[in-house]
C-alpha positions in Angstrom: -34.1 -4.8 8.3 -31.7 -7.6 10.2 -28.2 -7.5 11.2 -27.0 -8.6 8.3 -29.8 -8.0 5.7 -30.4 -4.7 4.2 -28.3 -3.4 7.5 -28.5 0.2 8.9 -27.1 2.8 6.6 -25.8 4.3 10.0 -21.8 3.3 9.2 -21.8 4.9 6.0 -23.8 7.9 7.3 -21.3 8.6 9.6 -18.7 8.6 7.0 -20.2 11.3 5.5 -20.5 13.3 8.3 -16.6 12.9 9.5 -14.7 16.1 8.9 -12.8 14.5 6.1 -14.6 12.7 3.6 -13.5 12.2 0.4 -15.8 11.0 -2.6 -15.4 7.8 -3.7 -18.9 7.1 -5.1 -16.7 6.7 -8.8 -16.4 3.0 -7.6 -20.5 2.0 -7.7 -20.5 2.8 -11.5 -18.1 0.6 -12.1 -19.3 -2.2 -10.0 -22.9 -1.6 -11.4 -21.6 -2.5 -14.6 -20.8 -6.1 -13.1 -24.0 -6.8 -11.5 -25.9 -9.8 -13.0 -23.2 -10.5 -15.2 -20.5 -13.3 -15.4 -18.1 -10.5 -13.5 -20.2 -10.4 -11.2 -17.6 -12.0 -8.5 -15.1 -9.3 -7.2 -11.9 -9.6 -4.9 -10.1 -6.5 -3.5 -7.0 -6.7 -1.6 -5.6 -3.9 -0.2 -3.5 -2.6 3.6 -5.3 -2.2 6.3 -6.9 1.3 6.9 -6.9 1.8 2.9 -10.5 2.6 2.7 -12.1 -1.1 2.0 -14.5 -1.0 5.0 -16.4 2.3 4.0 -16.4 1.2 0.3 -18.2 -1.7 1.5 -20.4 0.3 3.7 -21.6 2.7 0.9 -22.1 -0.2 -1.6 -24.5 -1.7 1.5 -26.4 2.0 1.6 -26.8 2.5 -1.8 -28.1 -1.4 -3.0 -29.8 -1.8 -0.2 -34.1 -2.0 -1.0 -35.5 -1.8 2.4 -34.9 2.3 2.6 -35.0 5.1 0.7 -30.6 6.6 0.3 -30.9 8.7 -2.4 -30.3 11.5 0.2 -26.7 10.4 1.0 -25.9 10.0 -3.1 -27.4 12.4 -4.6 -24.5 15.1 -4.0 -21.9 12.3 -4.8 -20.3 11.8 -8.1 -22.4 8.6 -8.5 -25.8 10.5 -8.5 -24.3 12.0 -12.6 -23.7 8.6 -13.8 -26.4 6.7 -15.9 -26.4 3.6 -14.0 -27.3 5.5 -11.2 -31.1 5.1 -10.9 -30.9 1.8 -12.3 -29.3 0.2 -9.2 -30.2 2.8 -6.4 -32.1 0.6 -3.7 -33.1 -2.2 -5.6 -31.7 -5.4 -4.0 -31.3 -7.3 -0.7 -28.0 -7.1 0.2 -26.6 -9.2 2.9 -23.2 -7.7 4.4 -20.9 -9.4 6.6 -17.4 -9.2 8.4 -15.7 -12.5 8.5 -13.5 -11.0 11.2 -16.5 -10.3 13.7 -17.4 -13.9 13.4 -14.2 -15.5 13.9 -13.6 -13.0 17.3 -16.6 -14.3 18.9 -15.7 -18.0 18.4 -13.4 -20.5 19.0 -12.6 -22.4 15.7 -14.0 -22.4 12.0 -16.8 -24.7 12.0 -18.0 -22.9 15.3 -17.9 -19.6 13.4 -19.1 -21.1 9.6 -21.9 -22.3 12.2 -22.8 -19.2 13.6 -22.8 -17.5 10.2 -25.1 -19.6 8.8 -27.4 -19.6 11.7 -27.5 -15.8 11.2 -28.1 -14.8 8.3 -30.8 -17.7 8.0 -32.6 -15.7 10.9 -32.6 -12.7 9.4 -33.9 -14.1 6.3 -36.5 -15.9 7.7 -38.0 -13.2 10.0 -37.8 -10.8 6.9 -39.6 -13.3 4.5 -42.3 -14.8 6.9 -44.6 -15.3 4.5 -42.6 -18.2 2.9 -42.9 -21.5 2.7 -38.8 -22.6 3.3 -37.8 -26.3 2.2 -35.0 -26.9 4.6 -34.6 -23.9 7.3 -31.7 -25.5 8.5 -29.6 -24.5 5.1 -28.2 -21.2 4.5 -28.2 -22.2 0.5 -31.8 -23.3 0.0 -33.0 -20.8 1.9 -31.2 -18.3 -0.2 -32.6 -19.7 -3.1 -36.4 -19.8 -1.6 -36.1 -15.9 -1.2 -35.1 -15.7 -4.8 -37.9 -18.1 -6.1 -40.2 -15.5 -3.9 -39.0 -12.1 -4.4 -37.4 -12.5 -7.8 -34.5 -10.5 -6.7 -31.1 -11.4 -6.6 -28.6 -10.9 -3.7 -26.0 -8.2 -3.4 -23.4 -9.9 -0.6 -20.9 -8.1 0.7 -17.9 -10.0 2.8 -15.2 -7.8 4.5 -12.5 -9.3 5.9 -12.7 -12.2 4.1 -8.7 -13.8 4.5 -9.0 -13.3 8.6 -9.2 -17.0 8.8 -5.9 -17.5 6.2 -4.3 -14.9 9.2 -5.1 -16.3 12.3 -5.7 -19.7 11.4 -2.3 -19.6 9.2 -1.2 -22.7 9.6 -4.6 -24.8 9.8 -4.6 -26.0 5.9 -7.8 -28.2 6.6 -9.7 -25.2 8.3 -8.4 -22.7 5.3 -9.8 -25.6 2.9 -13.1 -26.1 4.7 -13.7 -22.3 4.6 -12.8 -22.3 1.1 -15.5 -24.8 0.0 -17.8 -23.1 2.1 -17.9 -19.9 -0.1 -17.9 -21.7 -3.1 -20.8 -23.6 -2.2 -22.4 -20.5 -1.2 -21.6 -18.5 -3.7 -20.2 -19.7 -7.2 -23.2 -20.8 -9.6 -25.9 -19.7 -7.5 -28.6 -18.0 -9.7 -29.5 -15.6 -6.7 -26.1 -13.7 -6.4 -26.5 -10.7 -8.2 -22.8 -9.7 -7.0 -20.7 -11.2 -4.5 -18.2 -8.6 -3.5 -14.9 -9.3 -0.6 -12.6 -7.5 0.7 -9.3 -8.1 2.7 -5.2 -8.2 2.8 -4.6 -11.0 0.6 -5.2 -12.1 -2.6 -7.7 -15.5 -3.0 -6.0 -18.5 -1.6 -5.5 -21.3 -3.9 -4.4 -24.9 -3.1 -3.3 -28.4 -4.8 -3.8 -27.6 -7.9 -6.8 -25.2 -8.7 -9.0 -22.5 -6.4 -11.9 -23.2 -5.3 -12.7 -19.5 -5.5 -11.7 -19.2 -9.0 -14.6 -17.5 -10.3 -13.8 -13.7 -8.7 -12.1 -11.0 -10.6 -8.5 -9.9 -8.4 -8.0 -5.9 -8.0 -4.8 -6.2 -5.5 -1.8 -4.2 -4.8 0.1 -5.8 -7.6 -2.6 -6.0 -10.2 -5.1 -3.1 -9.5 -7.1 -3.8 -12.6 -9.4 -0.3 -13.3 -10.3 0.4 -9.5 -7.0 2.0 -8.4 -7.9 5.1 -7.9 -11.0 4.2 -5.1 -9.1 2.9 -2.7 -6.6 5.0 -1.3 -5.7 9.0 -1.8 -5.0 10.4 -5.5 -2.3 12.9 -5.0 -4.9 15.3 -6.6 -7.2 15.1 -3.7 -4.6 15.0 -1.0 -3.2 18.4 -2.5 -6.9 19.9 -2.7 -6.9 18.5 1.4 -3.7 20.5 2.2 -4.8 23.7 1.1 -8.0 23.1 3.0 -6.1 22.3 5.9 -2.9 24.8 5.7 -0.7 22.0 5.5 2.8 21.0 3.2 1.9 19.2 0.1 5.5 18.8 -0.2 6.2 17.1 3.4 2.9 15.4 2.7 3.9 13.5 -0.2 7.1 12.9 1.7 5.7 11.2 4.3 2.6 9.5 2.6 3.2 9.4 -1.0 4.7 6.2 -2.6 1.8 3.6 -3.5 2.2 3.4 -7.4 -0.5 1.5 -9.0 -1.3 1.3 -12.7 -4.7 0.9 -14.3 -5.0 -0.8 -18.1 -7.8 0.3 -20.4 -8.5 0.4 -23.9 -8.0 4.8 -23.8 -4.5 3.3 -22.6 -2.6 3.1 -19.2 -3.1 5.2 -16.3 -0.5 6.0 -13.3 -2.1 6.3 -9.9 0.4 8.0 -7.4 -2.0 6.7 -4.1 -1.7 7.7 -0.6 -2.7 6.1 2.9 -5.9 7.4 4.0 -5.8 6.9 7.3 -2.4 9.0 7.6 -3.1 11.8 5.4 -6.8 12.5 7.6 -5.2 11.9 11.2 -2.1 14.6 9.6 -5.1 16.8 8.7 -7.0 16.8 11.7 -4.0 16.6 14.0 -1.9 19.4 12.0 0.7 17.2 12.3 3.0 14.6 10.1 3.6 11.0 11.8 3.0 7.8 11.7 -0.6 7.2 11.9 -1.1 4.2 9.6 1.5 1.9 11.4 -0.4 2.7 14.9 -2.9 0.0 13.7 0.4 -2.8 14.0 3.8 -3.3 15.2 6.6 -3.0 13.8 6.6 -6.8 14.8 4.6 -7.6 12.1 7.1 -6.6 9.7 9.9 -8.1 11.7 8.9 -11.5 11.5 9.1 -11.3 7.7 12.0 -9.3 6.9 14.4 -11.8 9.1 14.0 -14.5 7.3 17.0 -13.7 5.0 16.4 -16.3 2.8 17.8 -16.1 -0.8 19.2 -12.4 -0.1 16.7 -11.1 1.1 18.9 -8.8 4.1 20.6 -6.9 0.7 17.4 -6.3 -0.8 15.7 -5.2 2.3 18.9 -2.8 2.8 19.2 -1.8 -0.6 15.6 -0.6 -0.5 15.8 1.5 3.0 18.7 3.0 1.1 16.2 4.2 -1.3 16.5 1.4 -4.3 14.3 -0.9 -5.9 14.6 -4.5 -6.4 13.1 -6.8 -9.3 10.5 -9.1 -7.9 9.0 -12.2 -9.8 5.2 -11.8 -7.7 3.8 -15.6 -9.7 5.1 -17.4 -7.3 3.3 -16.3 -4.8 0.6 -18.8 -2.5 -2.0 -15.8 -1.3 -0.9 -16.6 2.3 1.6 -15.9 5.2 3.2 -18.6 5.5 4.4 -20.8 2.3 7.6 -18.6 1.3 9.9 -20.5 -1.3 12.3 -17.7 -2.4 12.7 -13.9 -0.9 10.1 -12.9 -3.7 7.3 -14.6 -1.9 8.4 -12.5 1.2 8.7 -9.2 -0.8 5.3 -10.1 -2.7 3.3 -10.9 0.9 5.4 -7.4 2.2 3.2 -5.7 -1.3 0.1 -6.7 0.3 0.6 -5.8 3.9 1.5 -2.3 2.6 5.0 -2.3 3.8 6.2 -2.4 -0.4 5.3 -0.9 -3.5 5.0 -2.7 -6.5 5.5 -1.2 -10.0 4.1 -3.6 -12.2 5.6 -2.5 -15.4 9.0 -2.6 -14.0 8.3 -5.5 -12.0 10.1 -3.9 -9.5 9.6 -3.3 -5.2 10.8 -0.3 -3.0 9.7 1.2 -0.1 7.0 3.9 -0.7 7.1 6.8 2.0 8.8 7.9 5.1 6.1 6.9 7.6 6.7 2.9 6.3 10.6 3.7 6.0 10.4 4.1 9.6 8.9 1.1 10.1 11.6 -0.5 9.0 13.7 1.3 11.1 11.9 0.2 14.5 11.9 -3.6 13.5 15.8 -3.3 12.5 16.7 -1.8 15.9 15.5 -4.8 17.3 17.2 -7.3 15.2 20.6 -8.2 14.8 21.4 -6.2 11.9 23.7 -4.6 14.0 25.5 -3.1 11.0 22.4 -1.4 9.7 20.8 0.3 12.5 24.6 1.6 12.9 24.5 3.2 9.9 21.1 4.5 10.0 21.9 6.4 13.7 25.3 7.5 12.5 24.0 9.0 9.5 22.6 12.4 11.3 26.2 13.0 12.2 27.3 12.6 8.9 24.6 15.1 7.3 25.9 17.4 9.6 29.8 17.0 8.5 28.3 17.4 5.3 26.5 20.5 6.0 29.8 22.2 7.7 31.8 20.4 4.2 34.1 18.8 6.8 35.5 16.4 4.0 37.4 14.2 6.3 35.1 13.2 8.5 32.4 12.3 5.6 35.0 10.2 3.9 35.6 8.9 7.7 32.0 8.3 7.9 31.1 6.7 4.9 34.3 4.6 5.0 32.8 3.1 8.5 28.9 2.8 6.4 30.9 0.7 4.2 33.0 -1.6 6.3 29.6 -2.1 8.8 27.4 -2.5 5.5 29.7 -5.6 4.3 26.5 -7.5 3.2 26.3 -5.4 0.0 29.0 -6.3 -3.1 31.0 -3.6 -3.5 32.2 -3.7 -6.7 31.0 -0.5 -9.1 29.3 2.6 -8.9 25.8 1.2 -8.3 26.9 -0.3 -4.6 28.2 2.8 -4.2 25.5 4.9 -4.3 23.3 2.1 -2.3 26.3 2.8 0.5 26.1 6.5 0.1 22.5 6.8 0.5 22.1 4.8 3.2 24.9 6.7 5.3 22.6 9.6 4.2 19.9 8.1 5.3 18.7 11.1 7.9 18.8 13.3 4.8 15.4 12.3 4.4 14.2 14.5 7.0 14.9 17.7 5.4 15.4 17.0 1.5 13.5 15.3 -1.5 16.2 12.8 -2.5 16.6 12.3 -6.4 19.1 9.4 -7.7 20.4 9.7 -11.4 18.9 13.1 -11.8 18.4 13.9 -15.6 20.6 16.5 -16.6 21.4 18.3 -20.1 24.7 16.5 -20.1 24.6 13.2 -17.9 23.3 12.0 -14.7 24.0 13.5 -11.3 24.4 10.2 -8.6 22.3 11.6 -6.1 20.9 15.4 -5.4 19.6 16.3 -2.4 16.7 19.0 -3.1 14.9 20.8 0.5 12.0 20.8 1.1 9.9 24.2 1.1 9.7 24.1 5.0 13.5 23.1 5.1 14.4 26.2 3.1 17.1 26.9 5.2 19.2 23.8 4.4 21.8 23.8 1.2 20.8 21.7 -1.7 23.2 19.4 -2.5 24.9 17.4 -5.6 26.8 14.2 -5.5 28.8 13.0 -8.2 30.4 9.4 -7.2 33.5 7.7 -8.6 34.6 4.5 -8.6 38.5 4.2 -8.5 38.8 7.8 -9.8 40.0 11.3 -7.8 37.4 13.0 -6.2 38.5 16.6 -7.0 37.3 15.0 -10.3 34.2 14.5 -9.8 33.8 17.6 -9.1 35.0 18.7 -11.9 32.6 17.0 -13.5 29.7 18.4 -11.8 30.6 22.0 -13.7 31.6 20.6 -16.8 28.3 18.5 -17.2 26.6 22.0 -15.9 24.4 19.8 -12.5 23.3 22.8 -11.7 21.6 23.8 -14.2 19.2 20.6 -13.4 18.5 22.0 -10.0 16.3 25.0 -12.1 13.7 26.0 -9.9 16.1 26.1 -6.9 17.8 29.1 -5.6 19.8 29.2 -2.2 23.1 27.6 -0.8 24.4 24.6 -2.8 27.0 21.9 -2.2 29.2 20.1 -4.4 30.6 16.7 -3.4 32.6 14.8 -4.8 33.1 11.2 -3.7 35.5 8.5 -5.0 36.3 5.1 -3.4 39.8 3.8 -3.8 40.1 0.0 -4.9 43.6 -0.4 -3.6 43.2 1.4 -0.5 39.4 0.7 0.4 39.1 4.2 1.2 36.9 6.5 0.3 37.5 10.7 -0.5 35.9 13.6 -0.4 36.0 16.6 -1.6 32.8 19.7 -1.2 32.6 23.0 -2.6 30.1 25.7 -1.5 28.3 28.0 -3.7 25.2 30.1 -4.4 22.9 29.5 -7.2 20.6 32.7 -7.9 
């Protein structure tokens, strides 16, 4: 046993002995079913504190030869598939994190140096018994063990873009690093499976990749893996009733990273969740933001101030609850080649700060915890107009709440004035207007645009959350150029209610027009009880 072949099983261990552990063994049987095989080269991008680290630290314990794990699988889902046995401790596996190297020195051939030196050691003082060719070389003494042992090489690389984030603008280092892993790796009879894991998607440059032999499963193209990495909402719901906790406020704050799987039985919808923020909520009894803890919000402000190509309206449009169409092709795998705003919303997809719905092609923001991300890095921009809006908004919820109709209209009027980035020009911008001057509705209600009703669509409904029972529901119907006493009118004629079925308590009517000629907007709220 070295440092880095056939390590410890002590990381993954300890992951099953944490408080909250949640089985993800699902994800061996599918990358048993690569092994040895022309798939046998495997990408996965995904956020930071989604769960990469420990999947590489149980595909160490359960490959590796040199001990006996069936105790730590055996109660796992793994242990009932039939590849199981097959694989179970069977191969040298040589497991790495780029970002330990690169920490301890000062450039790339320093660290490339360092790895090499490594991992030849360990190899080496494991196989002393052979006769090596050229100890200086990391590949032929790779490929001596092989002759020797017959037995191919599970390598596992975490971390593997740190050098494309820290060395972002150093193309000749990125490029070196490249062509080291391809010489290492592609078409070398003794990799059984070469697995990495980090942020980004492979890097490509000129005109091809010199890494083009891995299979991608990233945040905009999950492939058949979306489910182990990340929360299902099915075992985050089996964790709040463990826990005494809000499944509701839970997928409120944590909910929102949709990723789709494609398979011949036909497509799947994963509705994922951040671990890190669901198990610190767990343990801590307490909804906050845990994931962004691990960054700044400065992180996220360097990006989002570009405002190239539009991208201010799309960033508002989405913190008022909208998606926007992204085209994700053109996209370089790094952070810092950006031709249009769809580069920026694409790298923002990968970081975690987006979600990306492949069949519509569109972005949004997923959950409140991120939302308020963006919120912190507006504040300290000069988007002015904005962070107005956003801090005036609990004032307006308020009005709203004591059906104040002047003061709404007042209030919205001044959203729209300060929000003057945004073309207002039909109902759509409208409703991007109204629910960002709402924005501190999300604090107490599930907000629902276009709700589905027997007779139309409802603009916007506000619905509370269990643990905000005391707060009305609400129903907005928006006009453009109309009367606002109309609208409501319409609300009961189309019978909104009725949509609201599984709701009983106070409920609010408002009706909201905006006036072409006078840029002013009406209001007009009725109270009632729905039993």
């Amino acid at each position: 046993m070295g440092s880095y072949l056939n390590p410890g099983s002590m990381l993954f261990r300890g992951s099953l002995r944490s408080k909250i552990y949640v089985d993800k063994s699902g994800l061996i049987e599918k990358i048993n079913e690569l092994v040895c095989t022309e798939q046998k080269y495997v990408c996965v991008s995904r956020p930071r504190r989604f769960g990469k680290s420990m999947a590489a630290n149980m595909l160490a314990a359960y490959y590796k030869k040199d001990e006996d794990t069936r105790p730590l699988f055996d109660k796992l889902l793994i242990s009932q598939s039939e590849s199981y046995e097959e694989h179970l401790n069977q191969y040298d596996v040589i497991r790495i994190n780029m970002q330990q190297f690169l920490s301890e020195t000062h450039n790339m051939e320093e660290m490339l140096s360092k790895l090499r030196n490594y991992l030849i050691m360990d190899l080496q003082e494991a196989y002393e018994k052979i006769r090596f060719r050229e100890k200086t070389s990391l590949v032929q003494t790779m490929k001596d063990v092989f002759a020797y042992t017959g037995c191919p090489f599970i390598i596992l690389i975490d971390e593997w873009d740190c050098l494309f984030r820290e060395y972002q603008k150093d193309k000749e280092a990125q490029k070196k690093y490249l062509d080291f892993l391809r010489a290492w790796l592609k078409d070398q009879d003794y990799v059984g499976l070469a697995y990495m894991t980090g942020i980004l998607p492979i890097k490509k440059y000129g005109s091809h990749s010199a890494l083009n032999m891995f299979i991608e499963y990233s945040m905009t193209d999950s492939g058949d893996v979306a489910q182990y990495f990340g929360f299902t909402e099915e075992e985050v719901d089996a964790l709040c009733q463990e826990y005494g906790m809000s499944f509701e406020e839970t997928k409120a704050w944590y909910n929102g990273y949709g990723l789709w799987t494609h398979s011949r039985e036909g497509d799947q919808f994963y509705s994922m969740y951040s671990p890190k923020s669901v198990v610190e909520a767990m343990l801590r009894h307490k909804f906050g933001t845990y994931w962004n803890q691990t960054e700044t919000y400065e992180a996220l402000k360097v990006y989002i101030q570009m405002n190239m190509d539009g991208l201010k309206d799309s960033v508002v449009e989405m913190l008022a609850g909208g998606s926007v169409r992204i085209n994700t092709g053109t996209f370089s795998n790094d952070m810092t080649t950006f031709a249009t705003k769809d580069d920026v919303l694409t790298l923002l997809v990968h970081l975690g700060y987006l979600t990306y719905d492949s069949l519509k092609e569109e972005v949004s923001i997923p959950n409140k915890e991120v939302s308020k991300e963006y919120v912190n890095a507006i504040s300290t921009m000069d988007w002015k107009e904005v962070i107005t809006s956003v801090e005036a908004s609990r004032k307006l919820l308020n009005s709203l709440w004591d059906m104040d109709e002047e003061t709404v209209a007042e209030g919205i009027d001044k959203a729209h004035r300060e929000i003057s980035i945004l073309q207002y020009n039909d109902e759509n911008s409208l409703s991007c207007t109204i629910n960002l001057a709402f924005y501190f509705a999300r604090e107490y209600y599930t907000i629902v645009r276009e709700l589905p009703t027997g007779k139309g669509f409802a603009d916007i409904c506000f619905i509370p959350r269990k643990i905000h029972a005391d707060k009305p529901a609400v129903v907005l119907e928006l006009k453009w150029d109309k009367n606002a006493k109309g609208a409501i009118s319409q609300i009961k004629e189309k019978d909104y209610v009725d949509a609201l079925k599984d709701y009983h308590g106070n409920l609010l009517l408002a009706g909201i027009n905006y006036d072409k000629k006078t840029k002013k907007h009406s209001c007009t709220i009725e109270k009632m009880e729905k039993v």
